[in-house]
N, C-alpha and C positions, 0 to 999 in steps of 0.2 A: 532710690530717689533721695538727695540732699534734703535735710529741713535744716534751716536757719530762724530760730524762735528768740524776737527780741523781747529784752523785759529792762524797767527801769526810768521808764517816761512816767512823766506828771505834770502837778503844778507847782511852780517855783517862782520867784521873783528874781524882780532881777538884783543883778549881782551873785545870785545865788548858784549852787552848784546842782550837778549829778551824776548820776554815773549810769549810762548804759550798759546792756549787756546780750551780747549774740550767741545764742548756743548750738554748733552745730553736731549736724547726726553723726559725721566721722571724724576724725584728724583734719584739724586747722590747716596740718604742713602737707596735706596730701591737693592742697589749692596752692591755684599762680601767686594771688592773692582774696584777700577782705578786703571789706571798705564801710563805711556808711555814709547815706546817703539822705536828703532831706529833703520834701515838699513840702510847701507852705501855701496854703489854699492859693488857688488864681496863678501861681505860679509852676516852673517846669523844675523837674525832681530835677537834684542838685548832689556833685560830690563832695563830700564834707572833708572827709579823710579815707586814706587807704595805705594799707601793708603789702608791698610786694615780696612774698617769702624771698629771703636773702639778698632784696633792693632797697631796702630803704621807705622811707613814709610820706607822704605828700599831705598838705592841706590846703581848702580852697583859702586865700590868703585875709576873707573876714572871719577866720577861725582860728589863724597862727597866733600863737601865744600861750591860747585861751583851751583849746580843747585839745585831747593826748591819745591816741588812738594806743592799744597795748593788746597782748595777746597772751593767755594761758593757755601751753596744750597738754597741758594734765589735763584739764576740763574741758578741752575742746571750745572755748569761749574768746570773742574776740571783746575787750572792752573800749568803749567812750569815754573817759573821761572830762564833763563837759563841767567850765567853771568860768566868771564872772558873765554869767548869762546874760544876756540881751534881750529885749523885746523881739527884736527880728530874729531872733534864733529858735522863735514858735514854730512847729513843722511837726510832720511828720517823719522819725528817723527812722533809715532802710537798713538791716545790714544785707551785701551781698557777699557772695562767693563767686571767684572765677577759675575753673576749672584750667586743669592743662589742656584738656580739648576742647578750650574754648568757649563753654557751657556755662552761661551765668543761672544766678540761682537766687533766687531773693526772700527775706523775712516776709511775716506779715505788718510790720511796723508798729512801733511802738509812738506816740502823741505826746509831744514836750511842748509845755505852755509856760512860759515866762507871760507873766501878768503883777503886777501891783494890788 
């Protein structure tokens, strides 16, 4: 069974940065792709960013600029690099896994508060 364990969520202001981090049980490269992903109370989870191995990276377009999604497979970790924070960037971040057969696989999430 895949575990995906995020860490690196807090409290931050805004403008201010962070950095997540997804660490999975096998090889990063033995998935279609990563991604992570974001709920924010009252609202429906959300893709933030994603790595399709050997495709390229997507972000939802209130994130371009601003957040970097990157991957170390020495460590098996995929990171967020998340920077001039926002209020509405408070959520709950997901990372997932998508298998080549199709089998998503999801973190426990990690809770990023941008507050003043």
């Amino acid at each position: 069974q895949v575990q995906l364990v995020e860490s690196g969520g807090g409290l931050v202001q805004p403008g201010g940065s962070l950095r997540l981090s997804c660490a999975a049980s096998e090889s990063i490269f033995s998935f279609l792709a990563m991604g992570w992903y974001r709920q924010a109370p009252g609202k429906e989870r959300e893709l933030v960013a994603r790595d399709v191995n050997g495709g390229g990276t997507k972000y939802v377009d209130s994130v371009k600029g601003r957040f970097t999604i990157s991957k170390d497979g020495a460590k098996n970790t995929v990171y967020l690099q998340m920077s001039s924070l926002k209020l509405e960037d408070t959520a709950v971040y997901y990372c997932k896994a998508d298998s080549i057969d199709m089998r998503s696989y999801w973190g426990q999430g990690t809770q990023v508060t941008v507050s003043s």
